[in-house]
ChimeraX commands (.cxc) that place a marker at each C-alpha (Angstrom):
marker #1 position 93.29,141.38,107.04 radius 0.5
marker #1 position 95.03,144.48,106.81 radius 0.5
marker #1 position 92.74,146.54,108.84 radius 0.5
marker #1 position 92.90,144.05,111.99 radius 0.5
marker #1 position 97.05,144.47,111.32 radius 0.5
marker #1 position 96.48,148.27,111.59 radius 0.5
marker #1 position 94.20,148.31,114.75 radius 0.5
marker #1 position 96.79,145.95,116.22 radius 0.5
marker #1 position 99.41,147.98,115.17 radius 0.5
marker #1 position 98.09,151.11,116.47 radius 0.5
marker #1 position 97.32,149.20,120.07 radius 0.5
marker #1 position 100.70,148.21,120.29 radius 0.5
marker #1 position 102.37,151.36,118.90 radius 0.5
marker #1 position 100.42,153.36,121.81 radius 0.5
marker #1 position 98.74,155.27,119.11 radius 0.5
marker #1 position 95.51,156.63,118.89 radius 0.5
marker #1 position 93.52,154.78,115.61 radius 0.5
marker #1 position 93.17,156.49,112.42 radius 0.5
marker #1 position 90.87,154.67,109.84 radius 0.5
marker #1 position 91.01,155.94,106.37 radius 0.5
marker #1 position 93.93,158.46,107.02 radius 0.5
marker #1 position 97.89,158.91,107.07 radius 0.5
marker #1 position 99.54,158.65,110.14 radius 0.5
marker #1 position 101.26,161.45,111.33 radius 0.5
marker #1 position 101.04,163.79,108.29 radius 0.5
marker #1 position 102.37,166.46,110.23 radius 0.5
marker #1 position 105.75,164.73,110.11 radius 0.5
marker #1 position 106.66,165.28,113.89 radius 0.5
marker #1 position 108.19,161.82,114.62 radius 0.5
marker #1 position 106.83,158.82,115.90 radius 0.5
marker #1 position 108.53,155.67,117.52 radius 0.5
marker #1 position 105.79,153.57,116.01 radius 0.5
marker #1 position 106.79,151.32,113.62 radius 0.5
marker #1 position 106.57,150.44,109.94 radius 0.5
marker #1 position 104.85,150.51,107.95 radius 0.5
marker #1 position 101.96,152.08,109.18 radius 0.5
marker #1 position 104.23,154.98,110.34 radius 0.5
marker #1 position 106.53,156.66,107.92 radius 0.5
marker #1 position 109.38,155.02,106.01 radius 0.5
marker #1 position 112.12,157.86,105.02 radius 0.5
marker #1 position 115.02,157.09,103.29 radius 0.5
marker #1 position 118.35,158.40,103.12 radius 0.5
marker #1 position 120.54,156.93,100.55 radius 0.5
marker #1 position 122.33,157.49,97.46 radius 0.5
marker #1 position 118.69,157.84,95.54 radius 0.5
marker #1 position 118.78,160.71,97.80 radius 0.5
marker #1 position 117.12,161.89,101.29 radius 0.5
marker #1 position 113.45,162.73,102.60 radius 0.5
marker #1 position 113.51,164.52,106.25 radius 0.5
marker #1 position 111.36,165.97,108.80 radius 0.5
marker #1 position 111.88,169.86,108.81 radius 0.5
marker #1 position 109.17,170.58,112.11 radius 0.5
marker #1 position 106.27,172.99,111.64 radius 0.5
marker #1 position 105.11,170.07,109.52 radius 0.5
marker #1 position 107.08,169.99,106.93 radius 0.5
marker #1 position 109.51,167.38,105.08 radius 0.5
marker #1 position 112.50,168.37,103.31 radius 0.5
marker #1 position 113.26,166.29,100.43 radius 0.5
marker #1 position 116.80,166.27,98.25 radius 0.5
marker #1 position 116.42,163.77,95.05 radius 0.5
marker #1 position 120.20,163.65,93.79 radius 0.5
marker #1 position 118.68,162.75,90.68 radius 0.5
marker #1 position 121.28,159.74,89.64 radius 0.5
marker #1 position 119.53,156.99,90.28 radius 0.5
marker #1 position 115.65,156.46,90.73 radius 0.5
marker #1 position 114.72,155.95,94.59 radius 0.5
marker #1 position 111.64,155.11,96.84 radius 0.5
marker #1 position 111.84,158.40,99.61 radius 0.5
marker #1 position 109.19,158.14,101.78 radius 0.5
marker #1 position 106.32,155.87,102.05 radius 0.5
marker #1 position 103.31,154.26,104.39 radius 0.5
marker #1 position 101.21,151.29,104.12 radius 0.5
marker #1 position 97.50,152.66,104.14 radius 0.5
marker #1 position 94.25,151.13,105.22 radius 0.5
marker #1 position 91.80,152.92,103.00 radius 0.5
marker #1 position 87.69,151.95,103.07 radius 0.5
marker #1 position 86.42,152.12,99.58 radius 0.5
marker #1 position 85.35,155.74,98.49 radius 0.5
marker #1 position 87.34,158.68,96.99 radius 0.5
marker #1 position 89.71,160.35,98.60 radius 0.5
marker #1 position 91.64,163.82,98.11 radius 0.5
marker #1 position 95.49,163.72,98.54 radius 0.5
marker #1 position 96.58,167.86,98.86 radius 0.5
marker #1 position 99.94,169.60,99.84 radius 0.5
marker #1 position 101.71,172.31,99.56 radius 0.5
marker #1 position 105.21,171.87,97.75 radius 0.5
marker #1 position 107.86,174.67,97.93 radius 0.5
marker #1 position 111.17,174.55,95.61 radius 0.5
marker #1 position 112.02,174.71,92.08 radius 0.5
marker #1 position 108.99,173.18,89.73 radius 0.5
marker #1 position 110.87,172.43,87.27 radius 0.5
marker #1 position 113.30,169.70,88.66 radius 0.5
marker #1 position 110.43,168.77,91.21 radius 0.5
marker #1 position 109.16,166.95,87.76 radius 0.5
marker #1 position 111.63,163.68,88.64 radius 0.5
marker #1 position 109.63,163.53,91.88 radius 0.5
marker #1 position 106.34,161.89,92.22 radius 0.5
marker #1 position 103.66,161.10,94.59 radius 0.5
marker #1 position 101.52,157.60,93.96 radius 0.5
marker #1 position 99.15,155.50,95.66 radius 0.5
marker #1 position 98.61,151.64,95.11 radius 0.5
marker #1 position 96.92,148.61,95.55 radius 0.5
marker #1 position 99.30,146.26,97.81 radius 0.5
marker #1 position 98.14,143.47,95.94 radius 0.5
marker #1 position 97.08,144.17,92.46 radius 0.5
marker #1 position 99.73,146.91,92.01 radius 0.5
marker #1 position 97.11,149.23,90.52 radius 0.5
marker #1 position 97.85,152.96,90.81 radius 0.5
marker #1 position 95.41,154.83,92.18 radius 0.5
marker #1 position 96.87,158.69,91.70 radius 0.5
marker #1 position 100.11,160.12,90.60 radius 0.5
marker #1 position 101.04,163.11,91.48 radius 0.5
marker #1 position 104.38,165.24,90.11 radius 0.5
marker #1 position 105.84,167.42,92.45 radius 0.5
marker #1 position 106.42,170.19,89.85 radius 0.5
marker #1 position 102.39,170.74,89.59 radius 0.5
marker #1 position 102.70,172.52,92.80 radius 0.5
marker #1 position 99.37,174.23,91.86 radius 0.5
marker #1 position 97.46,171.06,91.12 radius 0.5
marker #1 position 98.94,169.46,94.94 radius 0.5
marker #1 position 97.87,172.64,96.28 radius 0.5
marker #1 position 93.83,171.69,95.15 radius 0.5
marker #1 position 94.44,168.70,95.79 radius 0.5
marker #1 position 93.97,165.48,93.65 radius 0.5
marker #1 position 91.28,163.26,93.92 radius 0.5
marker #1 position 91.45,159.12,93.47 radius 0.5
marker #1 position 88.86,155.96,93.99 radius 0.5
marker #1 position 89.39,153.20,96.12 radius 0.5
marker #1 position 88.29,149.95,95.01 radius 0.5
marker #1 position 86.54,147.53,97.16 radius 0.5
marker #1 position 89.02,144.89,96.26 radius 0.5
marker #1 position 92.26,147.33,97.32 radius 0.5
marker #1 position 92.51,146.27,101.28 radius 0.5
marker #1 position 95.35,148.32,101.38 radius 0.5
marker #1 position 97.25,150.89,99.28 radius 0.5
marker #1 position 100.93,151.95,99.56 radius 0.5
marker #1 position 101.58,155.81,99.27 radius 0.5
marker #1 position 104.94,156.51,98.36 radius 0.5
marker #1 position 107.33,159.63,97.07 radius 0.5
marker #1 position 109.54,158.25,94.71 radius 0.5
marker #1 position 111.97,160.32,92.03 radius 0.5
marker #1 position 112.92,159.31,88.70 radius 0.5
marker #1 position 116.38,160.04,87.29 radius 0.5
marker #1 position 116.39,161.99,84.28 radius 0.5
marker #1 position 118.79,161.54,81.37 radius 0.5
marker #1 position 120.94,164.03,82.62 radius 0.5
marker #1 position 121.29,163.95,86.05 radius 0.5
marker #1 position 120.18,167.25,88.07 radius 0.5
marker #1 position 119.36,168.12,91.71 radius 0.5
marker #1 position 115.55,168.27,93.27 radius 0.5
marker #1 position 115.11,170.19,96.51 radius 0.5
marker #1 position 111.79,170.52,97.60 radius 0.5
marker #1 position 109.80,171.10,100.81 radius 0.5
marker #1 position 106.47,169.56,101.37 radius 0.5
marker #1 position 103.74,170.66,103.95 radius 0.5
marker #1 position 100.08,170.58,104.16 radius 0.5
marker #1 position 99.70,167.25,103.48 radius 0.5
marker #1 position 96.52,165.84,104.07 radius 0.5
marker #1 position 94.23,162.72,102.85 radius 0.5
marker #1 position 90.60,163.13,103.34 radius 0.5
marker #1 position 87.63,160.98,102.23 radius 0.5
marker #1 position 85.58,163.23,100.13 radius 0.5
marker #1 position 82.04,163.55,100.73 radius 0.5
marker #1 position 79.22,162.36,99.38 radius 0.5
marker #1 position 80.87,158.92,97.78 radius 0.5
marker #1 position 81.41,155.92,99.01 radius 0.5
marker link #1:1,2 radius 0.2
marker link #1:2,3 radius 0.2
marker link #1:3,4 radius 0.2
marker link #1:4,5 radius 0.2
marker link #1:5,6 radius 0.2
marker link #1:6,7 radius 0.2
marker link #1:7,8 radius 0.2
marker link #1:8,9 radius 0.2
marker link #1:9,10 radius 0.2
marker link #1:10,11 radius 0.2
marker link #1:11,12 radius 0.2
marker link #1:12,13 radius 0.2
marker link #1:13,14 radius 0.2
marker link #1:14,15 radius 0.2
marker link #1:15,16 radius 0.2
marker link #1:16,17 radius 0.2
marker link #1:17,18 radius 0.2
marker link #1:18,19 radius 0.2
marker link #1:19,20 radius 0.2
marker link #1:20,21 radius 0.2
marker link #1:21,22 radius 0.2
marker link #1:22,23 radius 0.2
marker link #1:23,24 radius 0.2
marker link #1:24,25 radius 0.2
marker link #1:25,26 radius 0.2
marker link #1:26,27 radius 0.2
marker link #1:27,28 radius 0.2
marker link #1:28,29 radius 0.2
marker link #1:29,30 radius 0.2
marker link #1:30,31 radius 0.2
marker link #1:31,32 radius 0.2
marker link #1:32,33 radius 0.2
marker link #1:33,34 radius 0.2
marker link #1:34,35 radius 0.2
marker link #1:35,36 radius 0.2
marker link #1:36,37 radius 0.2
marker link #1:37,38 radius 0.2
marker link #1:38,39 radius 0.2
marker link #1:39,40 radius 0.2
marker link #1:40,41 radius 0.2
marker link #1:41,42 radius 0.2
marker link #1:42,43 radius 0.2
marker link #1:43,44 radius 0.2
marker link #1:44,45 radius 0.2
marker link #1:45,46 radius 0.2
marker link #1:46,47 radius 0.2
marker link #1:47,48 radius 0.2
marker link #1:48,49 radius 0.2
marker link #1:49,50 radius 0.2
marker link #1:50,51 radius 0.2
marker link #1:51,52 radius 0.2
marker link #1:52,53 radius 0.2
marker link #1:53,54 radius 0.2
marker link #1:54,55 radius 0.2
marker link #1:55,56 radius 0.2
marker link #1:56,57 radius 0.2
marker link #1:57,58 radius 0.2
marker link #1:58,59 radius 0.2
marker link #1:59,60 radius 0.2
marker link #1:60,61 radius 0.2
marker link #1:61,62 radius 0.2
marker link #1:62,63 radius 0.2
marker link #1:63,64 radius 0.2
marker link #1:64,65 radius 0.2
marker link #1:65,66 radius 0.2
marker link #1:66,67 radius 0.2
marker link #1:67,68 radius 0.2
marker link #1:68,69 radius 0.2
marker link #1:69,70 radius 0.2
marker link #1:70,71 radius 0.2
marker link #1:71,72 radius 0.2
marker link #1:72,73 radius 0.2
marker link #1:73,74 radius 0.2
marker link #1:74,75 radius 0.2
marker link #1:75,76 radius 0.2
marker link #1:76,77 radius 0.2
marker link #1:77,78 radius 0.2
marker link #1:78,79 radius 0.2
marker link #1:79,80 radius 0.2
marker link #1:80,81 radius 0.2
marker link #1:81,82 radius 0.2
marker link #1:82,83 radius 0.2
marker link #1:83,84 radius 0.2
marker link #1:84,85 radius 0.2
marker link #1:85,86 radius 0.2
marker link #1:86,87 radius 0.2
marker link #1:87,88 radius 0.2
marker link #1:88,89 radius 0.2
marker link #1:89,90 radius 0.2
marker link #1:90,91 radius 0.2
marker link #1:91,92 radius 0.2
marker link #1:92,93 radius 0.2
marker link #1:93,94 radius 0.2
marker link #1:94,95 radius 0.2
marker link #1:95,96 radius 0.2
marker link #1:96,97 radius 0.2
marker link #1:97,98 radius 0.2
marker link #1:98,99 radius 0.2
marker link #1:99,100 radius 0.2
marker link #1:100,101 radius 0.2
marker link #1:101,102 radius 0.2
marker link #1:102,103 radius 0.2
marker link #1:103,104 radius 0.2
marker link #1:104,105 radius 0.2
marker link #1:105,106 radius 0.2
marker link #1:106,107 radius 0.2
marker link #1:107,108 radius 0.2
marker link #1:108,109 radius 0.2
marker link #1:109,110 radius 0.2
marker link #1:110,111 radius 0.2
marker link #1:111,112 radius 0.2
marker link #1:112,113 radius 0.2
marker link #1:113,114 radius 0.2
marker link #1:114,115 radius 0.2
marker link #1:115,116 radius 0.2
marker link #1:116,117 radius 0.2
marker link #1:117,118 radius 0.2
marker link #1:118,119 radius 0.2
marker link #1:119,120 radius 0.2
marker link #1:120,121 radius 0.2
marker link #1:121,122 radius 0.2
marker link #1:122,123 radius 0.2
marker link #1:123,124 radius 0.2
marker link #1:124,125 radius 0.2
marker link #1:125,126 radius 0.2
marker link #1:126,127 radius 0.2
marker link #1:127,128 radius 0.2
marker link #1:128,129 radius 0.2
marker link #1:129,130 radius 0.2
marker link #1:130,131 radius 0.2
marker link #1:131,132 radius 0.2
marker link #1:132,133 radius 0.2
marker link #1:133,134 radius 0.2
marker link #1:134,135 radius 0.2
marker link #1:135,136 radius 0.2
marker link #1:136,137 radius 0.2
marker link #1:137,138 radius 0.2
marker link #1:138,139 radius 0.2
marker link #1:139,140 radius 0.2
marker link #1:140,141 radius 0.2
marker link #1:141,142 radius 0.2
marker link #1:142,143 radius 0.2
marker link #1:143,144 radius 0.2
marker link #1:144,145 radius 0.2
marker link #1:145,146 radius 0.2
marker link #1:146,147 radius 0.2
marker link #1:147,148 radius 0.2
marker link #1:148,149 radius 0.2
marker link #1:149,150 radius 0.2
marker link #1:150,151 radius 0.2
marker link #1:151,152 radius 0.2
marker link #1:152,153 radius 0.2
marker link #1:153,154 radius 0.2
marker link #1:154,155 radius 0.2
marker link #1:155,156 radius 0.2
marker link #1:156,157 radius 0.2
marker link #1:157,158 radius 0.2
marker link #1:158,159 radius 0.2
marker link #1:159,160 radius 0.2
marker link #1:160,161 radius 0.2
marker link #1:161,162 radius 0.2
marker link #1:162,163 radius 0.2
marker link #1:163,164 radius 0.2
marker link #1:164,165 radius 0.2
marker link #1:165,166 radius 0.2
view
């Protein structure tokens, strides 16, 4: 039961409760734990910081493919809209992608490349299934053939349950 884990979780953590959201999108810090709370990675798949003002910095070395940031989710099913705002060079933000998934099934639910800073900007819009008790949302890169750099800033982000469904 994944949302008993959460509300658990969040008692234990000292953290207010946040159904059908990301926790801390804002990217300030939190001692809460995984993996309700931010994973970010530094290693040599590269490194995914938090810059303050609500931004994180992410540097994809672009050598090897790499998980950089992720959360477990506890999603109701509806549709949701996943929007950001993603500063840096478009073109090599294209080895860097945005998904959400179905823990158990593995489904994806949205992808989302970095270098369609446009289409984050709008935002992108996914179902959840009733059978999806919890979805992973990670920012993963993908090394190209030939091996180049991806520096990007990401800020705005925000998950909302769209209106109207579900």
């Amino acid at each position: 039961d994944y949302a008993l884990a959460r509300q658990t979780w969040a008692r234990l953590a000292h953290v207010a409760p946040t159904p059908d959201s990301i926790f801390d999108p804002e990217f300030k810090g939190s001692a809460a734990p995984q993996p309700f709370n931010w994973t970010l990675t530094s290693s040599t798949a590269g490194l995914a910081e938090p810059q303050g003002g609500g931004r994180l910095h992410v540097l994809f070395y672009g050598q090897e493919d790499g998980l950089l940031a992720g959360q477990l989710l506890v999603l109701s099913p509806g549709r949701y809209r996943l929007a950001m705002r993603v500063d840096g060079e478009a073109a090599r933000a294209a080895t860097l992608k945005w998904t959400v998934s179905c823990v158990r099934s593995g489904q994806v639910l949205l992808s989302l490349a970095l270098s369609d800073a446009r289409r984050a900007a709008q935002g992108v819009e996914f179902d959840v299934p009733a059978d999806c008790g919890a979805q992973n949302l990670q920012l993963a890169g993908s090394a190209p053939e030939l091996p180049q750099q991806a520096d990007v800033t990401i800020s705005g982000l925000s998950l909302a349950r769209v209106p109207g469904n579900g």
